[in-house]
C-alpha positions as CSV (number, residue, x, y, z in Angstrom):
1,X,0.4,31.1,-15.3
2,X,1.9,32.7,-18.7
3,X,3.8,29.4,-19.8
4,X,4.7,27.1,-22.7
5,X,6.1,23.9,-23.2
6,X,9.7,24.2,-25.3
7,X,8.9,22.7,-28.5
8,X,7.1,23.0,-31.3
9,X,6.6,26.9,-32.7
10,X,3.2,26.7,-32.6
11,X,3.4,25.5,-28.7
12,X,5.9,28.2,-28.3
13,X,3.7,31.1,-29.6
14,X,0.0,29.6,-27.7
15,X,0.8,31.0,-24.7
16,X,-2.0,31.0,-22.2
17,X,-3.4,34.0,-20.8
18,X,-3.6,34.7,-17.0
19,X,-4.6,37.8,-14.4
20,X,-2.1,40.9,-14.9
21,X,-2.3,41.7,-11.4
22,X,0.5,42.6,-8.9
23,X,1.0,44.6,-5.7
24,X,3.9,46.9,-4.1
25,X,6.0,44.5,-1.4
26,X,5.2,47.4,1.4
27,X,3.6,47.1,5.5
28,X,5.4,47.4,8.5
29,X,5.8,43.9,9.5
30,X,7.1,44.3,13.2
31,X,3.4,45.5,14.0
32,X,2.0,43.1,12.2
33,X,3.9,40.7,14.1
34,X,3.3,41.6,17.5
35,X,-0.4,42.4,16.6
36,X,-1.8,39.3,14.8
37,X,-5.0,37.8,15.9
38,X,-5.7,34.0,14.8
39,X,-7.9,34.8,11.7
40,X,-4.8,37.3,10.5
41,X,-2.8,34.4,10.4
42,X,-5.5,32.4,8.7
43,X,-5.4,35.1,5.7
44,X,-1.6,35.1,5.3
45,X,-1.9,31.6,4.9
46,X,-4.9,32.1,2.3
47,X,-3.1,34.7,0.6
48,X,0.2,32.5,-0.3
49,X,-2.3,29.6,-1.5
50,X,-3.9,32.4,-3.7
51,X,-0.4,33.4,-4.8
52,X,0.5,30.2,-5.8
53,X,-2.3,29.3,-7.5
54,X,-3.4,26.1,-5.1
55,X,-7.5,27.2,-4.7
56,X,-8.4,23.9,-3.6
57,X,-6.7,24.0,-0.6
58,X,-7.8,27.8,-0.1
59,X,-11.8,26.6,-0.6
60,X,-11.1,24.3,1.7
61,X,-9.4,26.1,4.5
62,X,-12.0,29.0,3.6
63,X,-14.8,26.4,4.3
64,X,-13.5,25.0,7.6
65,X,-12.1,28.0,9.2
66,X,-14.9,30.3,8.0
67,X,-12.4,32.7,7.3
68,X,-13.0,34.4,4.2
69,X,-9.5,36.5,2.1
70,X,-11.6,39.1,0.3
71,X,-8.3,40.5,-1.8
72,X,-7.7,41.5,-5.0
73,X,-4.2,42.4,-6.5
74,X,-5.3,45.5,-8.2
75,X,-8.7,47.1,-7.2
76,X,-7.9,49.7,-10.2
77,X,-7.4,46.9,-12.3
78,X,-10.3,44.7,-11.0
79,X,-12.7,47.4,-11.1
80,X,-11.4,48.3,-14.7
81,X,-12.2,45.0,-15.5
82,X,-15.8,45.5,-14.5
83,X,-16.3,48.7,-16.6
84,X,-14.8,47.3,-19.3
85,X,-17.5,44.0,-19.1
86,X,-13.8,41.9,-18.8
87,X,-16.4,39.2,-17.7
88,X,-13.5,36.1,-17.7
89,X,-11.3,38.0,-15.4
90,X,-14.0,39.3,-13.2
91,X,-15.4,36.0,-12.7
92,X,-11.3,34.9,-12.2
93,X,-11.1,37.5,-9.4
94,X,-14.3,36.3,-7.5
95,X,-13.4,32.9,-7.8
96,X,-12.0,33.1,-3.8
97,X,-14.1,36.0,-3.1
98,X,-16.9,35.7,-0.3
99,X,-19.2,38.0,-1.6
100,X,-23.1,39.2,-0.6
101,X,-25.7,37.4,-2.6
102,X,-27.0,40.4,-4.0
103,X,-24.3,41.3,-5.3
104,X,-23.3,38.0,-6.9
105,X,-26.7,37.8,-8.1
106,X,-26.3,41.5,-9.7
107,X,-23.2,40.2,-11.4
108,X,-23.8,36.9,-13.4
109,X,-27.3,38.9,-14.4
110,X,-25.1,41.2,-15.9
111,X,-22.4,38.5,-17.2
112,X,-25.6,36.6,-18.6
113,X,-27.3,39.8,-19.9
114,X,-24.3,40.4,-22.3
115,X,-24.0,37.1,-23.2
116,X,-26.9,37.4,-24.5
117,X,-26.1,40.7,-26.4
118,X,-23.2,39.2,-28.1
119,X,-25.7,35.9,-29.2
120,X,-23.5,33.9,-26.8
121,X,-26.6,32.0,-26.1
122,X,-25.4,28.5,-25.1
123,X,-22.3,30.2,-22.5
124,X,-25.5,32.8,-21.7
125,X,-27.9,29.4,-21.0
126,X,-25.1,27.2,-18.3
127,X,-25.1,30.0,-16.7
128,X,-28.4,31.1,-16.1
129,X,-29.3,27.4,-15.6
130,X,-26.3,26.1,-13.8
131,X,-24.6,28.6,-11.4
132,X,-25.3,29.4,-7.7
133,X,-26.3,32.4,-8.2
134,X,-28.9,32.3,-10.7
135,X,-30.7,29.5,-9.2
136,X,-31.0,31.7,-6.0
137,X,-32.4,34.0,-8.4
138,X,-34.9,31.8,-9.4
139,X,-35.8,30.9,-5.9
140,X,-36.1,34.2,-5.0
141,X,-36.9,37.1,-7.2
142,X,-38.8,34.2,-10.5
143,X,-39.7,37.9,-12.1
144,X,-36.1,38.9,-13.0
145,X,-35.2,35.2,-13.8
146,X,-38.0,34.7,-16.2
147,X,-37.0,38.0,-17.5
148,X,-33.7,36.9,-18.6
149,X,-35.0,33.9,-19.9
150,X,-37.4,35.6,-22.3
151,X,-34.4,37.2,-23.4
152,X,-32.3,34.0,-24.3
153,X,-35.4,33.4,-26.8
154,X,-35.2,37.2,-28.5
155,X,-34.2,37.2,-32.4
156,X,-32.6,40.1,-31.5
157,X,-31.1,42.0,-28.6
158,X,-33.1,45.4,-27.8
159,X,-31.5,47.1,-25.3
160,X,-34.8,49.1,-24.1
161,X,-36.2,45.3,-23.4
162,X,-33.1,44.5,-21.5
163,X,-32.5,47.5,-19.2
164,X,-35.9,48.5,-17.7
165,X,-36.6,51.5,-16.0
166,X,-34.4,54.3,-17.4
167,X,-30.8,51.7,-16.5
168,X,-28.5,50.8,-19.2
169,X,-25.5,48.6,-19.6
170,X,-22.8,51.1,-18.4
171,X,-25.1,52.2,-15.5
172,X,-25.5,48.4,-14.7
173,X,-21.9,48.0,-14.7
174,X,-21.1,51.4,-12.5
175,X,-23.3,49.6,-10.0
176,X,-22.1,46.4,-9.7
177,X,-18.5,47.7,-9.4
178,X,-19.6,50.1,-6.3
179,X,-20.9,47.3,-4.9
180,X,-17.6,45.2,-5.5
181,X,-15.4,47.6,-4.4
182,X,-17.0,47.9,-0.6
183,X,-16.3,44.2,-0.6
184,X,-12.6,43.5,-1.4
185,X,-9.3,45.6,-0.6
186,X,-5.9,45.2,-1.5
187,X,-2.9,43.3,0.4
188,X,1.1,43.4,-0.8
189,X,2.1,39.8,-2.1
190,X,4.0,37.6,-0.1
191,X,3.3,39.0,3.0
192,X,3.7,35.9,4.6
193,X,7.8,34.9,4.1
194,X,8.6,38.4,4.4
195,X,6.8,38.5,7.8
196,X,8.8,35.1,8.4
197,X,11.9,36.5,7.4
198,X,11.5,39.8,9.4
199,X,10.7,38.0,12.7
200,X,14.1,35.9,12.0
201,X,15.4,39.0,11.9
202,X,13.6,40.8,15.2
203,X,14.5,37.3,16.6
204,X,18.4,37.6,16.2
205,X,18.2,41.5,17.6
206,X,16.4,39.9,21.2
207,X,18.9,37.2,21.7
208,X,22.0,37.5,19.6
209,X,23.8,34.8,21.4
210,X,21.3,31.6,20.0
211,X,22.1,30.0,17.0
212,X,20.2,31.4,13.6
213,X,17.7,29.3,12.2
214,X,17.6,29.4,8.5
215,X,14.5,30.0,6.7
216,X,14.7,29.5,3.0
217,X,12.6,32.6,0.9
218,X,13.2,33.1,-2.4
219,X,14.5,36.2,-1.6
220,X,17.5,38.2,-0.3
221,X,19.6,36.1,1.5
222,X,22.2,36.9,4.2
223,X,25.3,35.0,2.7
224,X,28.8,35.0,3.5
225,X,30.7,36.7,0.6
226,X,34.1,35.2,-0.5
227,X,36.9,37.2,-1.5
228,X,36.3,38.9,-4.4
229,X,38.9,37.5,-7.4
230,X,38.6,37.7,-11.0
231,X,38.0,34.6,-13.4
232,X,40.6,32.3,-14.9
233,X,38.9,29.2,-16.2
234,X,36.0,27.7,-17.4
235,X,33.6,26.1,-15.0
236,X,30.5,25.5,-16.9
237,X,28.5,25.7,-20.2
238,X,24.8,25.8,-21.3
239,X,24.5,25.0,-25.1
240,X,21.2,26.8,-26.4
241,X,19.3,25.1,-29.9
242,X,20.8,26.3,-33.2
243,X,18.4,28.9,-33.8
244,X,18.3,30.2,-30.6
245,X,21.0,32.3,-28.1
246,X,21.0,34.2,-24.9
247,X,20.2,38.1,-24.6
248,X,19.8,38.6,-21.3
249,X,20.9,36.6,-18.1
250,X,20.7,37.5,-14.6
251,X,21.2,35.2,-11.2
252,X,18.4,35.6,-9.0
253,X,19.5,37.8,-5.9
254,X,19.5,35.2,-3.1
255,X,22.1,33.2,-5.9
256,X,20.1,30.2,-5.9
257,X,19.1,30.3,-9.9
258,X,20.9,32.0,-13.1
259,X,17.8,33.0,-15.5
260,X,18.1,33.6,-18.9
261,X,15.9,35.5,-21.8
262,X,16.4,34.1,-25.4
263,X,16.2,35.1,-28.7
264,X,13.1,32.5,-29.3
265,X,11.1,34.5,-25.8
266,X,11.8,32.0,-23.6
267,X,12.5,32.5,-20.4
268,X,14.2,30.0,-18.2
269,X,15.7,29.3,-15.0
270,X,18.5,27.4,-14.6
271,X,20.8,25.1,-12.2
272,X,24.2,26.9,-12.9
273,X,26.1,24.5,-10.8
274,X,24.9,21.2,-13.3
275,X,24.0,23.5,-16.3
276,X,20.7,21.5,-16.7
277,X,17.3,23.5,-16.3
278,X,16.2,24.1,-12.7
279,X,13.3,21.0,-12.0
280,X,12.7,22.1,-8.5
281,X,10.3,24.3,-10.4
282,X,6.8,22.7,-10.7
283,X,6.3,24.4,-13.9
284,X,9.6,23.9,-15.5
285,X,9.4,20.0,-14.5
286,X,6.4,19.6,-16.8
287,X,8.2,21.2,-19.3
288,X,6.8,24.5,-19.0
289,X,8.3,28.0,-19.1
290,X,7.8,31.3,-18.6
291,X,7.6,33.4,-22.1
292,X,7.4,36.6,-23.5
293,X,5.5,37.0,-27.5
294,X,9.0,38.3,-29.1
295,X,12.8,37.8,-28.3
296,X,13.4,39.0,-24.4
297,X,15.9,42.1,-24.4
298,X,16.5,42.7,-20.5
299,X,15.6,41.6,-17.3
300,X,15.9,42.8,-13.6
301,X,15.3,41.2,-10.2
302,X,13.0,43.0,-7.7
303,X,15.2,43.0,-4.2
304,X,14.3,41.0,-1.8
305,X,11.3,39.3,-3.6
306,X,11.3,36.6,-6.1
307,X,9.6,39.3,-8.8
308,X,11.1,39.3,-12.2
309,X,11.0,42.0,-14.5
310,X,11.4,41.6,-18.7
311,X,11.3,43.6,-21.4
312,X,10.8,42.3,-24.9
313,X,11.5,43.6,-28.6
314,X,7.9,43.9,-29.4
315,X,7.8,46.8,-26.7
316,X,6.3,45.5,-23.9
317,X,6.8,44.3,-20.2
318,X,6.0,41.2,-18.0
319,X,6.5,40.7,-14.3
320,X,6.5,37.0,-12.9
321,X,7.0,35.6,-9.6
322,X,9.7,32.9,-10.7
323,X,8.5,30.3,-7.8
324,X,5.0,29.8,-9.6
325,X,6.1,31.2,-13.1
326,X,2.5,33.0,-13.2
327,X,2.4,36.2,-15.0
328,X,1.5,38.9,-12.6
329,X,1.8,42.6,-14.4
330,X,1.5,43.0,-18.2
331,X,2.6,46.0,-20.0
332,X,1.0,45.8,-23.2
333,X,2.1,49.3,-24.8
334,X,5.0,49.8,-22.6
335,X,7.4,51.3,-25.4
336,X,6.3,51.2,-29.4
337,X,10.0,49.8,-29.9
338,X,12.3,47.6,-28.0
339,X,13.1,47.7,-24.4
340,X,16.3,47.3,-23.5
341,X,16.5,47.4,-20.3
342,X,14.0,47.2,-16.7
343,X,14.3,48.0,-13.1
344,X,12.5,48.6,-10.0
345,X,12.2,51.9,-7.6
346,X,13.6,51.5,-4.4
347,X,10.0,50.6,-2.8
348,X,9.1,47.9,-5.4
349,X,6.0,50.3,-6.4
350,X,7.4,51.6,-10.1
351,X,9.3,49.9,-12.8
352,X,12.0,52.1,-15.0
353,X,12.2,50.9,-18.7
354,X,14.2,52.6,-21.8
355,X,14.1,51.7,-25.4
356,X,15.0,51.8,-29.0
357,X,12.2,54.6,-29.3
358,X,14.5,56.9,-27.2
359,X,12.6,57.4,-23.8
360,X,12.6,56.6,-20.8
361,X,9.5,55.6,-18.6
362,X,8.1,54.9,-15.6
363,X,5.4,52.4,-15.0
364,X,3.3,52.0,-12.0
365,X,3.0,48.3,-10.6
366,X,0.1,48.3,-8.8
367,X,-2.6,49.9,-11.7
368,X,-0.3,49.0,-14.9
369,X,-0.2,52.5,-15.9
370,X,2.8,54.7,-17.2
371,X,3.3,57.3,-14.9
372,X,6.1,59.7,-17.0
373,X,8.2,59.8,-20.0
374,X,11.8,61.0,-20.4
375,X,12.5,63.0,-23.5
376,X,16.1,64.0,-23.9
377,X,18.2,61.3,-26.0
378,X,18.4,61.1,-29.8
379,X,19.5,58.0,-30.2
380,X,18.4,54.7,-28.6
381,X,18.7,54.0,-24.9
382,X,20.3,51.3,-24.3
383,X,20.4,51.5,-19.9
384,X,18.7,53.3,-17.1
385,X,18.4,53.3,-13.5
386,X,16.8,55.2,-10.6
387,X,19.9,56.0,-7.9
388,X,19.6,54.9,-4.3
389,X,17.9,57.5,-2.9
390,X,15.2,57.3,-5.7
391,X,16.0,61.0,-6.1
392,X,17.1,60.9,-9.4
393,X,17.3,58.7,-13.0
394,X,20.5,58.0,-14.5
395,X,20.1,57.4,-18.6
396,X,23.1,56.0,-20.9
397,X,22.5,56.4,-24.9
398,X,23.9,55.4,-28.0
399,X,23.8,59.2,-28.6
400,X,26.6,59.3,-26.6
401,X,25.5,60.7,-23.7
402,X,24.7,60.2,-19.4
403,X,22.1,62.3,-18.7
404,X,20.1,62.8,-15.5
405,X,16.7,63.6,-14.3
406,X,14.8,64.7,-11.3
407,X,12.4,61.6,-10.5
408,X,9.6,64.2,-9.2
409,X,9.8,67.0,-11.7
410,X,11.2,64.9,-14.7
411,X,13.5,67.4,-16.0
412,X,16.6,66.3,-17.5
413,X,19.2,68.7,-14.7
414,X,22.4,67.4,-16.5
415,X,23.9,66.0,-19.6
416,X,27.6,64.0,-19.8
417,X,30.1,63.2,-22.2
418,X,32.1,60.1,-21.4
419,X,35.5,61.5,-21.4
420,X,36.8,58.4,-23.6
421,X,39.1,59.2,-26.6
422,X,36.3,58.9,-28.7
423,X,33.6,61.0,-27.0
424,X,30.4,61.0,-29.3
425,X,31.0,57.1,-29.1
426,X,27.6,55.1,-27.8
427,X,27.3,54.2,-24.0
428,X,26.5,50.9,-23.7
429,X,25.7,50.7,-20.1
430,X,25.8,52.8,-16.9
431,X,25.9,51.0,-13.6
432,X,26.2,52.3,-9.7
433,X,29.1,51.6,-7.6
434,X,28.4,49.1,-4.9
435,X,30.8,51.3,-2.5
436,X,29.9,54.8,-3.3
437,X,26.0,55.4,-4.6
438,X,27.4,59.0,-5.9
439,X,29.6,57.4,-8.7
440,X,28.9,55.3,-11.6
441,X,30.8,53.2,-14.3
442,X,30.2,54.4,-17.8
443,X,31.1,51.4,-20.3
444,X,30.8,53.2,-24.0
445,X,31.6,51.9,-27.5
446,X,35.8,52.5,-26.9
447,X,38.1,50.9,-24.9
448,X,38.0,52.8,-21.9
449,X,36.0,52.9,-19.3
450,X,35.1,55.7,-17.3
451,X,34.3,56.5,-13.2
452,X,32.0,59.2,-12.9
453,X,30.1,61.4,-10.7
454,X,26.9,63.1,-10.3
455,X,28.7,66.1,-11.5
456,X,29.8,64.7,-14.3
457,X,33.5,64.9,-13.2
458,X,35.8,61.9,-14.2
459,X,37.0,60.1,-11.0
460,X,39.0,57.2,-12.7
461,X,39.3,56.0,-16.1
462,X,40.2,51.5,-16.7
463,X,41.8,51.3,-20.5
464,X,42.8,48.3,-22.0
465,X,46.7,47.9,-22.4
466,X,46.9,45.8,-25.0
467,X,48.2,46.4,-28.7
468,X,45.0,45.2,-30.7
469,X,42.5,47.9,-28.7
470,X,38.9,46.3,-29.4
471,X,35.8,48.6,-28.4
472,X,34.0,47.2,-25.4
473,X,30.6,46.2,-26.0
474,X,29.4,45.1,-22.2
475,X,30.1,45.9,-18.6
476,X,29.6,44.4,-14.7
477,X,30.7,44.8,-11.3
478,X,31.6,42.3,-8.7
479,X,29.2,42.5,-5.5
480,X,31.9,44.8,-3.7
481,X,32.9,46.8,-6.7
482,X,36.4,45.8,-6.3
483,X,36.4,44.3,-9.8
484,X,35.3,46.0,-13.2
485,X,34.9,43.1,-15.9
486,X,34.6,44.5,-19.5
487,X,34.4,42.2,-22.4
488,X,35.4,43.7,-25.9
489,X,33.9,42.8,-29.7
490,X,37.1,40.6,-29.7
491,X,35.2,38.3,-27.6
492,X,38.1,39.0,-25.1
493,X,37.3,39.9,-21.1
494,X,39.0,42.6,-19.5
495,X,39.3,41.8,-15.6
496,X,40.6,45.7,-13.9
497,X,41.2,45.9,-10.1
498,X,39.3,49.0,-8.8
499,X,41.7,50.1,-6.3
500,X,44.6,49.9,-8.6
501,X,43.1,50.7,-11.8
502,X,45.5,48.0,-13.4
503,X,44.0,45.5,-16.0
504,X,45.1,42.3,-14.4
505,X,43.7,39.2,-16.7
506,X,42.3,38.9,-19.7
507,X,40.3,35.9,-20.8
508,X,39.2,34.5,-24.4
509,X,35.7,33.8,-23.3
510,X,33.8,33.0,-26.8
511,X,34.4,32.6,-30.5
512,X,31.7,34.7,-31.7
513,X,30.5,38.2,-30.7
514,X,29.6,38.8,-27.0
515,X,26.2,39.5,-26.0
516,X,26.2,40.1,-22.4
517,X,27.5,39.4,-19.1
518,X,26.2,38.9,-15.6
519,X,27.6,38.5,-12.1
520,X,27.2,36.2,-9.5
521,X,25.6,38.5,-6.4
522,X,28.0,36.6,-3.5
523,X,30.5,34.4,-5.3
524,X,33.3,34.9,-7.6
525,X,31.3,33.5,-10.9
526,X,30.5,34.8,-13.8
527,X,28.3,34.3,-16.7
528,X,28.7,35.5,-20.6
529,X,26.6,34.7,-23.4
530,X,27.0,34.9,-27.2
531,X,25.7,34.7,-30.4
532,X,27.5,31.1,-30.5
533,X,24.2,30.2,-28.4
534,X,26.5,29.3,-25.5
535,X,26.5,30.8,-22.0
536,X,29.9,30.3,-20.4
537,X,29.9,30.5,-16.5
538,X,34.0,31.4,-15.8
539,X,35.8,31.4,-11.6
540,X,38.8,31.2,-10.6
């Protein structure tokens, strides 16, 4: 888990390190439904215990079933690790691993050899003297163990004395992760709710007529929307520390949690509905959060999955599964600037980030690596999204401009001009239409607003009415579509009806300049943040 304890700056910036690993939610799950032997079910079982961190129950369950769950996340990663002689997470990776004896035996030589190398004699000694493998070692081959303890003794490390017969430490470390990678494969996380949740599903097609039984995922959930209405009146508040305010917010898709990203890079989940921080968290109930090194910029929920994406201003990108808080994806060099804002590809396997440094890029879940850049913006770009069908990217800039790519070929096929009275103004944010995945709200740096197409043609155009015109600065959609909320640098929210294109409320919503806003995915509530270091939730 990548947490720390709200407190102290020094507790805020020792966060502790943990596996980057994560894979692609993917599998048909009707097969694996009708199909499952007794030991499958066994390692879907393991696998959430793995996923959530609770390895005493997995040893034990591996010990009494005799099932063994030999997964790994990433095998790029894991075998990356190898070649790299990343010995902690290796050893991290194994620790639920049921592996051959040779080949654990082959490994903590090697962990021990370079131990050794690096004069890390006493780590080098516990385990030579004190792990499983190494006293099988010494029970069975005494040459090779004698010959590593000569080599505790050395003055100095001499390669030629260490690798006998020709070998050296990269060919060492080739072999042990051939060896490791015949042993282990890869499995999509949370295979188990999703398989729960897609039975309910196969369930309600057989026999429509029996009552639903609920099962709670952190996911997607069905849930009956409301009528869609704009806000009038405040409903809640969440007062942030004096130094610190809100940048980003989302609510989690199934609407259970509002999670916010702060100036401070904390990252916290939150109880809209009593404004106090979300304790059926384990993590957050000992006072522990999620966190990113430098003040969190964006965020975005993977569908149907409790994954959450964030970007921060030093440039780089986490992914956490909110349930645990655990880190599982670090992007290290994702941008050399800012990133201001994250999402994910239609199948969960890529994340889409833009920053300051004027690209866009696209990131590849399961090994960590960036797949493609986007050159085309001169300024900063502040939003970005693939469209539906995957097919394309849609780019907004403080350049001024909407451009589009091909996803495949990564060639920029159109560029747009918001056709607001001021043109060459910055784009703040460009965001789909719920009812039509062909058109897309264009909220620049003016006071107009702008429907648009994948042509680029204008399909409707929201402007505020009022005498005192204040540039808009943010932009969201209700869940339908049916309401376009815009809130200006007057701090004031602009509430236009879709069908009618008529501004029908606007609302005072903070004393100080807005940050952000976010919507509520079923119900008529909104949040808004500012540099106050308030978030306001407003309904009817």
């Amino acid at each position: 888990m990548n947490t720390c304890c709200r407190g102290s700056s020094a507790h805020r910036h020792s966060v502790r390190r943990a596996h980057p690993s994560l894979s692609p939610v993917c599998g048909d799950y009707i097969s694996m439904a009708t199909e499952m032997e007794p030991s499958d079910v066994i390692r879907l079982i393991m696998q959430y215990l793995k996923e959530n961190n609770l390895y005493r129950t997995l040893t034990t369950l591996q010990e009494e079933t005799t099932v063994s769950l030999n997964t790994v996340e990433s095998i790029d990663s894991f075998i990356a690790d190898v070649k790299s002689g990343h010995w902690d997470s290796v050893l991290l990776a194994i620790k639920s691993l049921k592996l051959p004896d040779n080949t654990l035996i082959d490994l903590y030589e090697q962990v021990v050899m370079e131990l050794i190398e690096m004069r890390e004699v006493g780590a080098a000694r516990s385990l030579l003297r004190q792990t499983d493998p190494m006293i099988m070692l010494k029970q069975t081959q005494p040459e090779r163990y004698i010959h590593l303890d000569k080599m505790l003794t050395c003055t100095c490390f001499d390669p030629r004395e260490a690798y006998r017969q020709g070998s050296s430490k990269e060919n060492r470390r080739q072999a042990i992760a051939e060896a490791l990678v015949r042993e282990v494969s890869v499995v999509p996380p949370s295979r188990l709710m999703a398989l729960l949740v897609q039975v309910g599903s196969m369930r309600i097609q057989q026999y429509p007529d029996e009552p639903p039984t609920d099962i709670e995922t952190s996911g997607n959930q069905d849930t009956e929307m409301e009528k869609e209405s704009f806000p009038t009146q405040l409903y809640r508040h969440i007062k942030f520390g004096r130094r610190s305010h809100v940048e980003c917010a989302s609510f989690s898709p199934d609407g259970k949690y509002l999670i916010t990203g702060s100036v401070d890079g904390f990252i916290e989940v939150w109880n809209f509905k009593t404004g106090k921080i979300s304790k059926d968290l384990k993590y957050q109930a000992h006072d522990s959060f999620m966190m990113m090194d430098d003040a969190v910029l964006c965020m975005c929920f993977c569908k149907d999955t409790d994954l959450l994406a964030t970007g921060a201003q030093n440039g780089k990108i986490k992914v956490w599964r909110i349930q645990s808080g655990s880190c599982l994806r670090r992007f290290e060099h994702a941008h050399n600037k800012g990133v201001t804002c994250v999402s994910f590809s239609k199948d969960h396997t890529q994340i889409l980030s833009a920053s300051f440094n004027q690209t866009i890029r696209i990131h590849e879940l399961r090994s960590g690596k960036t797949l493609k850049e986007l050159k085309s913006h001169s300024s900063f770009v502040n939003d970005a999204f693939f469209t539906p069908d995957g097919f394309h990217i849609v780019g907004a800039s403080s350049d001024g401009t909407v451009k589009i790519w091909n996803t495949t070929s990564c060639q920029c096929i159109h560029t747009f001009t918001s056709v607001s009275r001021t043109p060459d103004e910055p784009v703040n944010s460009v965001i789909p239409l719920p009812q039509n995945p062909e058109h897309f709200v264009i909220c620049n740096h003016s006071d107009t607003v702008v429907i648009m197409n994948m042509s680029g043609q204008a399909v409707k155009t929201f402007s505020s009415d009022r005498q005192q015109r204040a540039h808009f600065v943010c932009c969201t959609l209700s869940p339908r579509g049916e309401w376009i909320y815009c809130v200006g640098e007057d701090s004031v929210l602009h509430c236009f009806d879709y069908t009618t294109g008529k501004l029908q409320k606007t609302l005072t919503v903070h004393e100080k300049y807005v940050i952000g806003i976010a919507h509520h995915p079923h119900e008529n509530l909104i949040a808004t943040y500012s540099e106050d270091g308030l978030l306001r939730l407003w309904k009817p």
